[in-house]
C-alpha positions in Angstrom: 138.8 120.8 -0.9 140.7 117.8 0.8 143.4 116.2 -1.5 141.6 113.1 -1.7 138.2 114.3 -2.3 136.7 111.9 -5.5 135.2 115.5 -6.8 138.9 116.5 -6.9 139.9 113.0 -8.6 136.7 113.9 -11.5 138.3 117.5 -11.8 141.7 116.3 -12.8 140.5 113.7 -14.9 138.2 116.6 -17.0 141.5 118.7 -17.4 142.6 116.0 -19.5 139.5 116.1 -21.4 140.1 116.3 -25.2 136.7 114.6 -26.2 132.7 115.1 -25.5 130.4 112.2 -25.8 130.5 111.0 -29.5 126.2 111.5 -28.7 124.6 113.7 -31.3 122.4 116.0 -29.3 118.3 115.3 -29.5 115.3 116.6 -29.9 113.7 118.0 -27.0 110.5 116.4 -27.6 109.6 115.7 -24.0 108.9 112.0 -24.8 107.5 110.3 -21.7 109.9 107.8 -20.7 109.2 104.0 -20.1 109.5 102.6 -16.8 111.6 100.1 -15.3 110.1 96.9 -14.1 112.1 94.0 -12.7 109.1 92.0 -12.4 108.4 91.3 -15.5 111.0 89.1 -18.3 108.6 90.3 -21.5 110.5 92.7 -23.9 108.7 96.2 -24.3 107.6 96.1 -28.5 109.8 98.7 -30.8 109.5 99.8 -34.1 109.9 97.2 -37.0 112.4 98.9 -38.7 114.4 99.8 -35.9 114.6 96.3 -34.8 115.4 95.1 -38.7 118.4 97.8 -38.4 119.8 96.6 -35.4 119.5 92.6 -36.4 121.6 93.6 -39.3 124.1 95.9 -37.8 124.3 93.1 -35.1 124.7 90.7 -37.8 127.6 92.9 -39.0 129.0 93.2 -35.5 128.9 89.5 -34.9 131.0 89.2 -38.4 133.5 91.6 -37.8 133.6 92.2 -34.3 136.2 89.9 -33.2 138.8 90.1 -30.4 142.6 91.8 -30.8 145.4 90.1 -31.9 148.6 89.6 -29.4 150.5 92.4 -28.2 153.1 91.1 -30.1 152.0 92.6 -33.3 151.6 95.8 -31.3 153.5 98.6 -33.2 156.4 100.2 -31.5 154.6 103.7 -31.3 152.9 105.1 -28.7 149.6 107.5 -28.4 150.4 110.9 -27.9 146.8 111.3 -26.0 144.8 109.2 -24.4 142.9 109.6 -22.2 139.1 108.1 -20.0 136.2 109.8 -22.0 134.3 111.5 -19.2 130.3 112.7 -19.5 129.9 115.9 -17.7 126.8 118.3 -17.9 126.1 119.7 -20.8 125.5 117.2 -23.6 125.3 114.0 -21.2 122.6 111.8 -23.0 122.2 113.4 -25.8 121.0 111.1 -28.4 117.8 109.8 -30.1 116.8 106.5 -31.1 117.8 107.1 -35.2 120.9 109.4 -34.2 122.0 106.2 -32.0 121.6 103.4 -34.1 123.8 105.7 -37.3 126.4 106.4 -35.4 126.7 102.5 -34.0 126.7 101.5 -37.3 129.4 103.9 -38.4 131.6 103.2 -35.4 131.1 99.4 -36.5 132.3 100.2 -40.2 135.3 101.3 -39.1 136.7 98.3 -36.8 137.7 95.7 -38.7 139.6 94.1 -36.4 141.7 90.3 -36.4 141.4 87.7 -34.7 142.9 86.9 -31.5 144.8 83.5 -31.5 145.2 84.0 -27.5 141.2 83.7 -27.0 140.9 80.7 -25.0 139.2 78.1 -26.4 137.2 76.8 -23.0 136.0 80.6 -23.3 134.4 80.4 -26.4 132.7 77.2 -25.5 131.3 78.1 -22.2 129.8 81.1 -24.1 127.8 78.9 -25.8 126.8 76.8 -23.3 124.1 74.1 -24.3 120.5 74.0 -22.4 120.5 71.2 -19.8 118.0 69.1 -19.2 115.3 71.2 -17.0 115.7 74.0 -20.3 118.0 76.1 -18.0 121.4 77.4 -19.4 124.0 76.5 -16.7 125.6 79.2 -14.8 128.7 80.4 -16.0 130.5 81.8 -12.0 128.0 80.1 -9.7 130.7 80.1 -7.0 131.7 83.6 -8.0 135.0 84.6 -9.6 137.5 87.8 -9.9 138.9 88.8 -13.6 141.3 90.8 -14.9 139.6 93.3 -17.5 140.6 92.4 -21.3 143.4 94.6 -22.5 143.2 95.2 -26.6 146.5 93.5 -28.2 148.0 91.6 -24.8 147.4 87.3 -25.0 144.0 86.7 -22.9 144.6 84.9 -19.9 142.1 84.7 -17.1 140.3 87.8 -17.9 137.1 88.9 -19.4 136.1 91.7 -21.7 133.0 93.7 -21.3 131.1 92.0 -23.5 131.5 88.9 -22.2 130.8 90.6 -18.7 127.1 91.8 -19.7 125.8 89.1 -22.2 123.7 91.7 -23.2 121.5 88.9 -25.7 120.5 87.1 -21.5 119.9 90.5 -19.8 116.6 92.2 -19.6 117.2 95.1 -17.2 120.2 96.4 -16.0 121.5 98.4 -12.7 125.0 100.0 -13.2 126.7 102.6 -10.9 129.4 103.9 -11.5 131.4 107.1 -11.4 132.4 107.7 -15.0 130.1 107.1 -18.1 131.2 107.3 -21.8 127.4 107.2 -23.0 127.9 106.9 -26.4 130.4 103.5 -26.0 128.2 102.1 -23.7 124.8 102.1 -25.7 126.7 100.0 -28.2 127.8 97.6 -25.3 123.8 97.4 -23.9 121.2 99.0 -26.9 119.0 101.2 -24.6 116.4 99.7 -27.8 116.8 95.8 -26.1 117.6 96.3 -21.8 116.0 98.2 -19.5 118.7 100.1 -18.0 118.9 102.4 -14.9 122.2 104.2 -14.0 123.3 105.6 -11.1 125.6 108.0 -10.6 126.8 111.1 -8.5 124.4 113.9 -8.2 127.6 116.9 -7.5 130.3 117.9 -10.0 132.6 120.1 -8.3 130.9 121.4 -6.0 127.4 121.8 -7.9 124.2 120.3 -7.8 124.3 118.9 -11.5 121.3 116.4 -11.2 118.4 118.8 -12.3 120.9 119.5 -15.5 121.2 115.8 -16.2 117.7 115.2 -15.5 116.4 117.4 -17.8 119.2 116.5 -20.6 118.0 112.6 -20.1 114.0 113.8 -21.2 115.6 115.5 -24.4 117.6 112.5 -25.4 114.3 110.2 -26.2 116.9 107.3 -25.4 114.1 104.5 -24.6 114.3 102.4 -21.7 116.3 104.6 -19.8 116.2 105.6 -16.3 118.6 108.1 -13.9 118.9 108.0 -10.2 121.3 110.2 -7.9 121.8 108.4 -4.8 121.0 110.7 -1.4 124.1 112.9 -1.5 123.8 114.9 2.2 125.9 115.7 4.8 129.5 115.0 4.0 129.1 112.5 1.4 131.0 114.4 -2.0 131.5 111.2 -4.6 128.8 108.5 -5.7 132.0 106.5 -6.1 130.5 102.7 -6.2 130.5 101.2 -8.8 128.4 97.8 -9.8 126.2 96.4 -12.0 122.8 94.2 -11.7 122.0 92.3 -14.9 119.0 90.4 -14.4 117.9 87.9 -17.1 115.1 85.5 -17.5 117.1 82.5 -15.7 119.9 84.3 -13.9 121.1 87.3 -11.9 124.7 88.2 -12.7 126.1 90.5 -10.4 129.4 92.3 -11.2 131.8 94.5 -8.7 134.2 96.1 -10.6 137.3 98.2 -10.4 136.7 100.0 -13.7 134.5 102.9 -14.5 132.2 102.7 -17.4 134.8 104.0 -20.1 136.3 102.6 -23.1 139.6 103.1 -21.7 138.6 101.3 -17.9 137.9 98.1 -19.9 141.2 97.8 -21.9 139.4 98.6 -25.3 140.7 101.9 -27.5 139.4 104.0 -30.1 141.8 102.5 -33.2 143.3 99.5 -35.0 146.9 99.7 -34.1 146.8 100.8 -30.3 147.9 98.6 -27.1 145.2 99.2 -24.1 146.6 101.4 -21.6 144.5 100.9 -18.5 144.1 97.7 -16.6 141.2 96.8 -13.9 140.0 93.8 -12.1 135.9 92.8 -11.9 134.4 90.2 -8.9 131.1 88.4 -10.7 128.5 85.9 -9.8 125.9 84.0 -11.0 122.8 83.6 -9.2 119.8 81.3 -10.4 116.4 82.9 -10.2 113.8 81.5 -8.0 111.1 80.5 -11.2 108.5 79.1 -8.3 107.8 83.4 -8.0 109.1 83.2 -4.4 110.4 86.5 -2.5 112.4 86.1 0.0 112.7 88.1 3.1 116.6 90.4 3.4 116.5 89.1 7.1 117.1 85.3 5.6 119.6 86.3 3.1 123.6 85.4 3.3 125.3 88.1 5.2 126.3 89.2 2.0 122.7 89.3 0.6 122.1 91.7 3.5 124.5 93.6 3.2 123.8 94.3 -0.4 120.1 95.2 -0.2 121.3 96.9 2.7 123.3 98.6 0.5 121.1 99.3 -2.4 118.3 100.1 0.3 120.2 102.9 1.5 120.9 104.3 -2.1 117.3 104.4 -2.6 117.2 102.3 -5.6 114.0 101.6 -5.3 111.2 98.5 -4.0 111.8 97.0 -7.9 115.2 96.4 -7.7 115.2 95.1 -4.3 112.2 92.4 -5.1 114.5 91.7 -8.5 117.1 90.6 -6.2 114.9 88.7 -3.4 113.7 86.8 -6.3 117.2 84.9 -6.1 119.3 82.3 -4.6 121.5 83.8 -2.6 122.8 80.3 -1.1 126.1 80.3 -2.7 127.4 83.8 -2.1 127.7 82.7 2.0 131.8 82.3 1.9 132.3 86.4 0.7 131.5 89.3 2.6 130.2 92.5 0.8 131.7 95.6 2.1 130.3 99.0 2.1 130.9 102.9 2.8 128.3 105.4 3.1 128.3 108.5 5.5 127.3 107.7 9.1 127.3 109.9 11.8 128.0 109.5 15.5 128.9 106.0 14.5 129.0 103.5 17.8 130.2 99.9 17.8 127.0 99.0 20.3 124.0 100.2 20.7 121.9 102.7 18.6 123.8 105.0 15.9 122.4 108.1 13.9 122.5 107.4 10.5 122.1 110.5 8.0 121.9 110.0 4.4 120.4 112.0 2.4 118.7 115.2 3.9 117.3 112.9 6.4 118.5 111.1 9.8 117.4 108.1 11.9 118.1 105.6 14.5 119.2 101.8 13.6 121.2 99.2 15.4 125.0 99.2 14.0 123.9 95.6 12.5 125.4 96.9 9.3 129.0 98.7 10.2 130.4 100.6 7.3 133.7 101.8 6.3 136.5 100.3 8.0 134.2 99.0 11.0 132.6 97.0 8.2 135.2 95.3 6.9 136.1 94.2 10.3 133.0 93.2 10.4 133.2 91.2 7.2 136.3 89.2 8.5 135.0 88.6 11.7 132.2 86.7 9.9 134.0 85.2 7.3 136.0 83.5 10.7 139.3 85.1 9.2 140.1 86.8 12.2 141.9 86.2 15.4 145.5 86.8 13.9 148.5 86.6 14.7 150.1 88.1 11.9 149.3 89.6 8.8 151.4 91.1 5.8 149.3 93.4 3.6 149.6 94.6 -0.3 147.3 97.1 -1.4 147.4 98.7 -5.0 145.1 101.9 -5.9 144.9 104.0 -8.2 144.2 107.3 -5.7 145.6 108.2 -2.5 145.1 110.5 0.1 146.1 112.3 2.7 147.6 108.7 4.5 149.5 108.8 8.1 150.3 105.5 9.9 147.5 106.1 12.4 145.0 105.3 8.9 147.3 102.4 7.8 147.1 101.3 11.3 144.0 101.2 11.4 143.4 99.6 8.3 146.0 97.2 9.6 143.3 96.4 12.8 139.4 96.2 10.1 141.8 93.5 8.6 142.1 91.3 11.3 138.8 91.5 12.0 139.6 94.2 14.9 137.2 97.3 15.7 139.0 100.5 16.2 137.7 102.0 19.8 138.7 103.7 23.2 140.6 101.1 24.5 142.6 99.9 21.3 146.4 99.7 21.7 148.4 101.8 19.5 149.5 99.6 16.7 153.4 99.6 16.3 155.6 99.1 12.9 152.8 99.1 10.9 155.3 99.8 7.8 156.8 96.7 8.2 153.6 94.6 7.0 152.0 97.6 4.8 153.1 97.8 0.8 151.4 100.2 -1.5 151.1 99.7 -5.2 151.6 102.8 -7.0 153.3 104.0 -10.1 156.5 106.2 -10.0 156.7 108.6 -12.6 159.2 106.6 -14.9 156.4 103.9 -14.9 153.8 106.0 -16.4 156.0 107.7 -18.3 157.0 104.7 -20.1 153.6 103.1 -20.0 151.4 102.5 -23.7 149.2 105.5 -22.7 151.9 107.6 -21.4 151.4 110.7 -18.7 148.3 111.7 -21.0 146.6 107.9 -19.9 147.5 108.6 -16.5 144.8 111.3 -15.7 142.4 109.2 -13.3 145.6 108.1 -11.3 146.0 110.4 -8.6 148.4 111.3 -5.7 149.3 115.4 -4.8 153.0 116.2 -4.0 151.4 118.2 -0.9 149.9 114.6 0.7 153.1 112.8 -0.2 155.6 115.5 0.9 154.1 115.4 4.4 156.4 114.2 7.5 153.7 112.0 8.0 153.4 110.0 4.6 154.3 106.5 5.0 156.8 106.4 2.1 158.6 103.3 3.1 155.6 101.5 2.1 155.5 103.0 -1.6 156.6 100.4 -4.3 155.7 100.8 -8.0 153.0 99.7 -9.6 154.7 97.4 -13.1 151.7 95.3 -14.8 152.6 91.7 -15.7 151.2 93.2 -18.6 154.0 95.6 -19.5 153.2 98.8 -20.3 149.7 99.3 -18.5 148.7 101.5 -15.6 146.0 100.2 -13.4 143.0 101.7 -12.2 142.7 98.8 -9.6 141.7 98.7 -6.0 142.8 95.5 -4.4 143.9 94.6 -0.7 145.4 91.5 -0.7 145.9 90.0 3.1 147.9 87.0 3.9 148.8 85.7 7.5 148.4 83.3 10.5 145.8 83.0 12.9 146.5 83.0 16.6 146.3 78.6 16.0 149.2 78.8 13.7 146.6 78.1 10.8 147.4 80.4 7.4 144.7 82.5 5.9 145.0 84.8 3.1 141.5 86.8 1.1 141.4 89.7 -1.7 139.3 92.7 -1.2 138.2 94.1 -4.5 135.7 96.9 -5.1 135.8 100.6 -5.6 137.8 101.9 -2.5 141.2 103.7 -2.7 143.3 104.0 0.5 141.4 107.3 1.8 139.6 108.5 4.7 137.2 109.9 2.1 136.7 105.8 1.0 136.9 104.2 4.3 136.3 106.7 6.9 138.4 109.0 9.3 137.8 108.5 12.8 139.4 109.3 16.0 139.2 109.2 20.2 138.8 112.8 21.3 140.1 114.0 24.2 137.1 113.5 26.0 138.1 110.2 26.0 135.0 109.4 23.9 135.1 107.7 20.1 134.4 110.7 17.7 132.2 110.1 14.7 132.7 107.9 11.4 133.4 110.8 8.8 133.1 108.6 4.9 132.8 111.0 1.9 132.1 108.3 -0.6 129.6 106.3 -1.5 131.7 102.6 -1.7 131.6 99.0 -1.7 133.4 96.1 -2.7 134.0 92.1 -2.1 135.8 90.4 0.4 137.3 86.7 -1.3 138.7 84.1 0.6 141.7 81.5 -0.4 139.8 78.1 -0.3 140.8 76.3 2.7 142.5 73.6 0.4 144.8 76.3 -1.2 146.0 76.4 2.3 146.7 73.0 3.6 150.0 72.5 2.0 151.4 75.0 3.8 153.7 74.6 7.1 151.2 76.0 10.2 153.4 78.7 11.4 154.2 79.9 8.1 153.3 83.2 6.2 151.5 82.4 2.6 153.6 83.6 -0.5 151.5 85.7 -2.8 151.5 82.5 -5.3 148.6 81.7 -3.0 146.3 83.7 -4.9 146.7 81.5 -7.9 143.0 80.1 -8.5 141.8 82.9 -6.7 143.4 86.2 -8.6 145.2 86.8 -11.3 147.7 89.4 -9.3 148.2 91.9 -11.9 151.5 93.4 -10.8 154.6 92.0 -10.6 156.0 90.7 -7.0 158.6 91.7 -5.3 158.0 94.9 -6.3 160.5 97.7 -6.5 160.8 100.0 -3.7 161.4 103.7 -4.7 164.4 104.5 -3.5 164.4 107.6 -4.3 162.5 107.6 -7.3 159.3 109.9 -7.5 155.8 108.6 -7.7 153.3 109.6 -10.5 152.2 113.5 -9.5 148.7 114.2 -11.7 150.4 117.7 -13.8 147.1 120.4 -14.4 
């Protein structure tokens, strides 16, 4: 098993396990399930006392549930063990209607939680946003925005906690992937009773086929609404490690690319009164209006970063629905990002026809949708962000693999909007621009959660002990939030352009710096390009600095990181500190 295989990343993280779903098990009744339509914006009819139950327990919630005081008023001790609640087969979805609405009203007795005097004001009020004129509520991010996730007991700042993030009282149907579920902590986020859901997530857990286990677990749970899908998982591709979410309402389409698995701990919430958040991650959102004429557009008319997304979701096999959910839309103000995408491609060619295989099926297409590092070349290349002269590059994840300079280089090259081939010089001190966000063991072991909240953050001594690991580029990871780790993936880029002009753009998304993420490739010997080997099932957002960020500064000048103010909120503190012979954060079985 290659050392930064995602299956290997799930493993470590269940070692940690001390918890199984909080879901009571259900009946196996064999209830046929409802089925998901994005067509429609009716509500399916429930039972009348169900409904009354949840009014009132969301009556209770909307009483009681309100957000964490400052850390400040954090106590001095820290949790002994903490750690991501991870579903696994057995016991995934096991929970009926009644069993799911008791144990939502429990959990709700027992938070009775103060309120926050850090929750900005301007918040509150755009969340209740009057009607205009047409009867339309206005869009919250119709321009699109990146957020920090909301830590429990830090000062809010430009961040956003889940709830805020779903509006589940505007969202009909929802499409989430992600690579981590806690079940139980989501239903209360999104009742299963109120919004269509489908989920998708990886179909192999360490090497086995587990989708036939979860399949048949989901039937038993008689959780309504609800709906499974395993995207194709052939050839080499070992982690459905995307992560998104579709939540379409009657007016809007948000559309959400986060960092953060679906987890309690991902979205800086914990399990008690007294506790700090230990785990910090960073969300790209949008709002797009629906089309209410009934018009369906055509992909082919689409942004490039509507194609690229029902390209995307296409190759996933989400199904027609979802696709005509999203056609429904107005893409029009998503055309200054770039989504970016991995999925496994074989025999991959810059030009002419490639053979794509996903699934247990192959076929021939036109590379009009590069993947991996090829697409994010891509991506800048269309975004007009490329043709540089210089670039500096700051990337923090939470995983890393087996890295060499050849992969930073190339990295280095998708970045400037460069495609890796036959004839590309060998790229030279690529240490000098590359820094890699990581935490040293001090950091975590002086973090709230401690090494016990450190179990999705993964590097092996064997990777980092090669010749060939680029350790000059290691610096630690310290939150401007002190005391969290970060589940993050962010690739922040900042340079000139060949006309002396400054650019700078954020990627954010699910990709670590891995060949598993972004794809290993090579020139063999023959002279020839070898194939595009990508493990993982990615994707992510590509976010510009507006240009008038960027007209204060000189022409031939490098921006400073303070040019992602407006942009980002950059979680980690700059300069970092090199390592100098400190160690970084080794997961401990």
């Amino acid at each position: 098993m290659d050392s930064d295989d995602e299956d290997l990343k799930l493993a470590m993280a269940m070692s940690l396990q001390a918890n199984l779903p909080r879901a009571a098990r259900g009946s196996a009744s064999g209830d046929k399930h409802e089925s998901i339509d994005l067509t429609s914006d009716t509500e399916d009819e429930d039972d009348d006392d169900l409904r009354r139950a949840i009014a009132l327990s969301m009556q209770e919630s909307a009483n009681n549930d309100v957000q964490q005081s400052s850390a400040s008023s954090a106590p001095p001790t820290r949790v002994t063990k903490t750690v991501a609640v991870v579903d696994k087969p057995p016991g995934f979805m096991g929970m009926d209607r009644k069993a799911m609405e008791l144990e939502r009203l429990a959990r709700l007795g027992k938070r009775k939680r103060e309120a926050s005097p850090e929750a900005p004001s301007k918040q509150i009020a755009r969340a209740h946003a009057a009607k205009n004129d047409s009867g339309e509520t206005p869009l919250q991010y119709p321009s699109g925005a990146i957020k920090r996730t909301f830590a429990s007991k830090y000062p809010r700042t430009d961040d956003i906690t889940i709830e805020e993030l779903l509006e589940a009282d505007k969202v009909n149907t929802a499409v989430i992937s992600s690579f981590q579920y806690d079940s139980g902590w989501l239903y209360e986020k999104l009742d299963p009773t109120k919004v269509k859901q489908i989920w998708l997530m990886t179909g192999k857990h360490r090497g086995e086929d587990v989708q036939a286990k979860r399949i048949q677990e989901w039937r038993e749970s008689r959780v309504p609404n609800m709906k499974l899908h395993f995207p194709p998982m052939g050839g080499m591709i070992a982690s459905m490690h995307s992560k998104f979410m579709l939540l379409f309402g009657k007016d809007k389409l948000r559309i959400a690319i986060p960092t953060a698995n679906m987890t309690q701990t991902d979205w800086g919430e914990v399990a008690n009164d007294w506790q700090p958040g230990i785990m910090e991650n960073s969300v790209f959102l949008i709002d797009l209006p629906r089309r209410h004429d009934g018009t369906v557009t055509e992909a082919k008319d689409l942004t490039p970063f509507g194609r690229e997304l029902v390209y995307f979701l296409e190759q996933q096999e989400v199904g027609p629905q979802v696709i005509t959910g999203l056609l429904k839309c107005d893409f029009s103000k998503t055309s200054h990002f770039a989504f970016v995408h991995s999925m496994y491609v074989l025999n991959y060619a810059h030009r002419g026809p490639v053979l794509i295989q996903n699934g247990g099926g192959s076929h021939k297409t036109e590379s009009t949708h590069p993947t991996g590092l090829p697409g994010l070349a891509h991506a800048i290349r269309e975004l007009n962000l490329d043709e540089v002269e210089h670039i500096e590059l700051d990337y923090a994840a939470s995983s890393l693999g087996s890295i060499n300079d050849a992969f930073l280089s190339r990295i280095r090259l998708a970045a400037c909007g460069k495609s890796f081939g036959t004839n590309t010089a060998p790229e030279s001190n690529v240490r000098d621009c590359f820094r890699i966000y990581f935490p040293t063991n001090e950091t975590v072991e002086k973090s709230m959660g401690g090494p016990d909240g450190a179990g999705i953050i993964t590097l092996t001594r064997q990777a980092y002990n090669a010749l060939s690991f680029p350790r000059e580029c290691m610096r630690d990871y310290d939150s401007m939030r002190r005391g969290m780790l970060s589940h993050n993936k962010l690739l922040f880029a900042r340079g000139r352009r060949k006309n002396g002009k400054p650019f700078a753009w954020v990627y954010v998304g699910s990709a670590n710096i891995s060949e598993s993420a972004w794809g290993g490739q090579k020139v063999l010997k023959s002279g020839q390009m070898g194939s595009l080997n990508i493990r993982n099932w990615e994707c992510g957002v590509v976010m510009p600095v507006p240009e008038a960020k960027l007209q204060g500064l000189k022409q031939d000048d490098v921006p400073p990181m303070s040019v992602f103010d407006g942009t980002i909120e950059v979680p980690f503190r700059v300069p970092a500190d090199e390592y100098k012979g400190k160690q970084p954060w080794f997961f401990r079985s």
